[in-house]
C-alpha atoms as one frame of an Amber mdcrd trajectory, in Angstrom:
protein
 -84.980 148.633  -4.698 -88.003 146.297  -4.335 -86.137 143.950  -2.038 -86.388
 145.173   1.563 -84.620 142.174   2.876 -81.517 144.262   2.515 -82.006 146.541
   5.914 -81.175 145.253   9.212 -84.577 145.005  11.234 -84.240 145.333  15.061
 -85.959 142.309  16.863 -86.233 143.065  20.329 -87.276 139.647  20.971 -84.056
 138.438  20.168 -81.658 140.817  22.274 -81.920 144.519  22.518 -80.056 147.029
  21.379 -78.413 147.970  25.219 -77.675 144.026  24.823 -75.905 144.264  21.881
 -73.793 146.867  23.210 -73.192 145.691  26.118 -72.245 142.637  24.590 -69.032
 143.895  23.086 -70.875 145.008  19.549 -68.815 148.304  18.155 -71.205 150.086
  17.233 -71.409 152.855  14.124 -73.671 155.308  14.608 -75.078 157.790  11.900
 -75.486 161.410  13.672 -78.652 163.222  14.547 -78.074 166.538  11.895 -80.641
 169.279  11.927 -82.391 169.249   8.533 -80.580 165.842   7.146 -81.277 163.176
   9.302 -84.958 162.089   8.464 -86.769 159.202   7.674 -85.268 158.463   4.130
 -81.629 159.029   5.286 -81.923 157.016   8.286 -82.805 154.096   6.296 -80.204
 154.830   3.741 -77.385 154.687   6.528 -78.918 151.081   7.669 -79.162 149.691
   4.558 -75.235 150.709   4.192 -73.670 149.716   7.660 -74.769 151.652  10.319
 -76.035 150.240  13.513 -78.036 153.164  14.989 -79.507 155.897  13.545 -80.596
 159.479  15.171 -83.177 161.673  14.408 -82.885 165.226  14.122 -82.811 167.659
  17.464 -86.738 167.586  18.135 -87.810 170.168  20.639 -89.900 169.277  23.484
 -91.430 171.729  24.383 -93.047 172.353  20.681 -93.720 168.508  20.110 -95.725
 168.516  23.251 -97.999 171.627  22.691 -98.396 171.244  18.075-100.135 167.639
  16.401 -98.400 169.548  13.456 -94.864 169.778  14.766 -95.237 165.922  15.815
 -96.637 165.234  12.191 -93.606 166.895  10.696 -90.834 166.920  13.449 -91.379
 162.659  13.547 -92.164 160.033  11.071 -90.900 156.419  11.337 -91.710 153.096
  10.191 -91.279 149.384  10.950 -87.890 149.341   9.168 -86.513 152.607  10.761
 -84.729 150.528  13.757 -82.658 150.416  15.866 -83.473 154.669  15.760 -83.013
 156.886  18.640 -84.908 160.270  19.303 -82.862 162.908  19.982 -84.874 165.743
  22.150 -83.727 169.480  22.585 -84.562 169.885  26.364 -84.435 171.799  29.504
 -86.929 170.326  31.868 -87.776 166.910  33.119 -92.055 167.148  32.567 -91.311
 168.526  28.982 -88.906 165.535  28.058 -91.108 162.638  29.852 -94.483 164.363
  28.221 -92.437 164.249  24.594 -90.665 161.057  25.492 -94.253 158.879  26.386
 -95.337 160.223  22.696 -92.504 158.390  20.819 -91.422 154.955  23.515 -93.426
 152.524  21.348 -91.996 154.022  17.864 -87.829 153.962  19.071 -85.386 152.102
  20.924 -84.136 155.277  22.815 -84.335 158.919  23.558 -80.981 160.758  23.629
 -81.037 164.816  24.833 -79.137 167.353  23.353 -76.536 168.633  25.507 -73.935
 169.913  22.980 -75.481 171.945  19.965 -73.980 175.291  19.481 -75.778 177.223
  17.729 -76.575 180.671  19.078 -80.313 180.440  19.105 -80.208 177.245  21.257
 -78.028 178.227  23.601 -79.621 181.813  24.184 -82.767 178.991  25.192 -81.446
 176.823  27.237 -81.176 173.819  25.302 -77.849 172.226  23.746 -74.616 173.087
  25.298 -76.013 175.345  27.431 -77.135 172.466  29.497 -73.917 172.271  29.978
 -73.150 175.554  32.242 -76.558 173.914  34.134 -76.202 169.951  34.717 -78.774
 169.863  37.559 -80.855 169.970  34.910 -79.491 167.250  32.496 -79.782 164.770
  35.699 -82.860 165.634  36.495 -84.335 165.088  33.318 -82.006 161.624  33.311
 -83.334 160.331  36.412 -87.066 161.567  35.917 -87.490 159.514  32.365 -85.445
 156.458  34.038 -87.838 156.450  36.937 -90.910 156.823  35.011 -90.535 154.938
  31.754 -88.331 151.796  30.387 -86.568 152.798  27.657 -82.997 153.602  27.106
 -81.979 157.155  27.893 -78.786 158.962  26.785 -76.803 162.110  26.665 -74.912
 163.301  23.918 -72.270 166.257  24.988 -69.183 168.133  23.801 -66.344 168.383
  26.199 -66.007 171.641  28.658 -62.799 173.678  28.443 -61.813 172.395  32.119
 -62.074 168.818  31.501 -62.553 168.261  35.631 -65.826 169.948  34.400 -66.769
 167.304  32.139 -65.468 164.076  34.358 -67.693 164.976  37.406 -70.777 166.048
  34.844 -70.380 162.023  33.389 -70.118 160.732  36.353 -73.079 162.267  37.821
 -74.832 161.253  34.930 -73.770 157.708  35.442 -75.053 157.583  38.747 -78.011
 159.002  37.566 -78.783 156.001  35.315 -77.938 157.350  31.766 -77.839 154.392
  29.102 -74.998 155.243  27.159 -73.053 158.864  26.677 -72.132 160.178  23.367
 -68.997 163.148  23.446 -67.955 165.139  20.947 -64.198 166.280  21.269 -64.749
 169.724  20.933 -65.761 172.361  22.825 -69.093 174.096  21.998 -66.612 177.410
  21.148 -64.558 175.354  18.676 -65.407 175.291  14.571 -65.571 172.139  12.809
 -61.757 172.483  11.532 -60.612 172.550  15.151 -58.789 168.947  15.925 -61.174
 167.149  18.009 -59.649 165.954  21.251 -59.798 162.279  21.227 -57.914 162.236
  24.326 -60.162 163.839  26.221 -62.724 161.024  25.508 -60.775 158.134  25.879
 -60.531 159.550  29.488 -64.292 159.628  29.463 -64.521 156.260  28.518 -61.584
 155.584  31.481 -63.840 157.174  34.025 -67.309 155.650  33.747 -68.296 151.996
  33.401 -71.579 152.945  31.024 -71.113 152.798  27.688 -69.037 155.559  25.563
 -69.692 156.685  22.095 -67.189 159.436  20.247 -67.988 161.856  17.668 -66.047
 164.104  15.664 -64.273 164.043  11.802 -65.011 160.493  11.503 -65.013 160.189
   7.394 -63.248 156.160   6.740 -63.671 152.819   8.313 -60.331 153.380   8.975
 -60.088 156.544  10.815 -63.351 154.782  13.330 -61.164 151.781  13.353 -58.287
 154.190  14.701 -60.205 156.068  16.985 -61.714 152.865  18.556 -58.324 151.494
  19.295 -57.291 154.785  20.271 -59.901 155.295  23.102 -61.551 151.608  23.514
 -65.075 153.460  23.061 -67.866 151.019  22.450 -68.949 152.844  19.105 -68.305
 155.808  16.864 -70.794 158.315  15.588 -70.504 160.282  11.851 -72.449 163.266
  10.983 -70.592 164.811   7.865 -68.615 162.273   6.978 -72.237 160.181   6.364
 -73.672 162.992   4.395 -70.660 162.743   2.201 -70.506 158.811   1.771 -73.546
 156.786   3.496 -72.136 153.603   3.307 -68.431 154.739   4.690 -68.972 151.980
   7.381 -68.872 149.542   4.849 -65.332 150.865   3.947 -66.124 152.420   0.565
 -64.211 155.282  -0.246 -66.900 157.359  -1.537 -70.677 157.277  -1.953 -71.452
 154.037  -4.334 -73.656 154.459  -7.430 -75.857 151.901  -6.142 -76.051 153.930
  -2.572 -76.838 157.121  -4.537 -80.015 154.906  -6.499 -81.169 153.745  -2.872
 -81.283 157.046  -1.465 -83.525 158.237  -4.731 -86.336 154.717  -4.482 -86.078
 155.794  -0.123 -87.176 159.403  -1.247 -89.749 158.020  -3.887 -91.423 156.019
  -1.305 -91.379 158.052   1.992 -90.913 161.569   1.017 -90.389 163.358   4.384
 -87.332 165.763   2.762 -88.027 169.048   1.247 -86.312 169.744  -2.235 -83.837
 171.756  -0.925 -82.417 169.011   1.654 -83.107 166.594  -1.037 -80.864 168.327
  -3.809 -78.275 169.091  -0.395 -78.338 165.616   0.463 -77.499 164.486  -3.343
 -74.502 167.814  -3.717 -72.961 165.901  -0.918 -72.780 162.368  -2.105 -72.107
 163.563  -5.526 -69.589 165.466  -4.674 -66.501 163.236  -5.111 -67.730 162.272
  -8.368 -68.461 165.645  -9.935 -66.125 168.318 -11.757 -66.438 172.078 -11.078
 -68.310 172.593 -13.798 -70.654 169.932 -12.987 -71.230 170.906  -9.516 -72.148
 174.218 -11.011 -75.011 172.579 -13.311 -76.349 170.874 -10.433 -76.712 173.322
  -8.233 -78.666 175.464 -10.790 -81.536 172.469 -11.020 -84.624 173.495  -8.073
 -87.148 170.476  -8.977 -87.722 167.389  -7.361 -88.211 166.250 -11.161 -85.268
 167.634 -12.540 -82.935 166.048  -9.588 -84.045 162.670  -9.801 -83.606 162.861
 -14.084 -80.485 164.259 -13.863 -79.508 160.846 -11.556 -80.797 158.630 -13.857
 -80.297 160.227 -17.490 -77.509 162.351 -17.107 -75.433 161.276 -14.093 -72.423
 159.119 -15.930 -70.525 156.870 -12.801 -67.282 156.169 -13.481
């Protein structure tokens, strides 16, 4: 698509983007996913309905020390807004180092307080910040102090909730922007039911804004889960990467969504093949048979992706 009218362009001249949700705006929220969430995606999930985008977990520590990690870790444009940067982080002087490197290029660093994967934890970063919140404020109230810009916290709820109320309010006091939870614990697998409950009584308990996450797939079900916590937005990893324009109430990914991710690709790159052809398995996926997932899969090009979209993909 030529016509780049079509995505919504923070102005921060006009009212910014703790304005807007401070203002009452629900906010939907694409997900910062390892791997997926880059440049081209990002702009896919704006063109189709989402109000803030996230990029991957970026760690600090690396982006401070490597020009090549912040070449390939970041890339952004003038239409990539309103786009938080989500930071993988255990100490204050890392995150404000990392965070001066990106405050002109978002509207917002988040850090990671909720990833569960083995390798993160064993580190220090992700949920593991969890079992140490000293150091979540500290890094909270450091950035606040020295920089303007938005700062949030994204977490998964502790098995003792008590744990979790007195960790958001301490973050609260600490000035945190806005606090996204995911209703699971950092033990649980995705097919666990995520405990909205437990969120709506974060949103009960502090006055800054609340974001949930968890097996959010339909308008409807974010519609649901706002009523059903009075969260000021809702935030969709998977159910994104399956359908990018779910926010706008389709059902599943539209042909036209699927031809807007492939001109995004052709014009900023930033995805290697194998994320690419991911990326496309998972919005395809509602449309294709078993056999056809099967012939798919089996194409490795770039080339042979984007033909099989345009020559051989039949919507129905």
């Amino acid at each position: 698509m030529e016509d780049e009218s079509v995505v919504k362009v923070y102005d921060s001249k006009k009212q910014s983007l703790l304005d807007r949700i401070h203002n009452g705006e629900f906010m939907k929220i694409q997900a910062p996913m390892v791997r997926f969430s880059r440049l081209p995606f990002r702009l896919l999930c704006s063109r189709w309905g989402t109000d803030i985008t996230y990029t991957p977990m970026i760690m600090a520590a690396e982006f401070n020390r490597s020009e090549h990690a912040r070449d390939s870790d970041f890339t952004t444009n003038d239409l990539d807004s309103p786009m938080i940067v989500q930071f993988g982080a255990n100490d204050a002087e890392e995150l404000s180092a990392a965070t001066e490197k990106v405050i002109n290029h978002c509207q917002g660093i988040d850090i990671n307080c909720g990833c569960p994967q083995k390798w993160v934890m064993k580190e220090g970063y992700g949920a593991n910040l969890l079992l140490h919140p000293d150091r979540i404020f500290d890094m909270v109230k450091t950035v606040k102090r020295r920089m303007n810009i938005p700062v949030s916290i994204k977490i998964r709820i502790q098995p003792d909730l008590n744990n979790t109320i007195e960790l958001v309010k301490r973050a609260e006091s600490m000035g945190v922007s806005w606090i996204t939870v995911h209703g699971r614990t950092s033990s649980m697998r995705s097919s666990h039911p995520v405990d909205y409950e437990a969120i709506k009584l974060v949103k009960e308990t502090v006055s800054c804004p609340v974001f949930a996450n968890g097996d959010i797939f339909t308008l409807d079900q974010a519609n649901e889960i706002k009523e059903r916590t009075k969260v000021n937005g809702v935030m969709a990893a998977r159910g994104l990467l399956m359908n990018p324009a779910l926010f706008q109430g389709y059902k599943r990914t539209p042909e036209e969504c699927v031809l807007d991710f492939i001109d995004l690709y052709s014009k900023y790159g930033d995805l290697h093949p194998v994320i690419l052809h991911r990326h496309l398995m998972y919005m395809l996926y509602d449309y294709h048979n078993r056999n056809e997932k099967s012939e798919f899969n089996k194409i490795k090009t770039v080339t042979g992706m984007i033909d099989y979209i345009q020559d051989k993909f039949i919507f129905s």
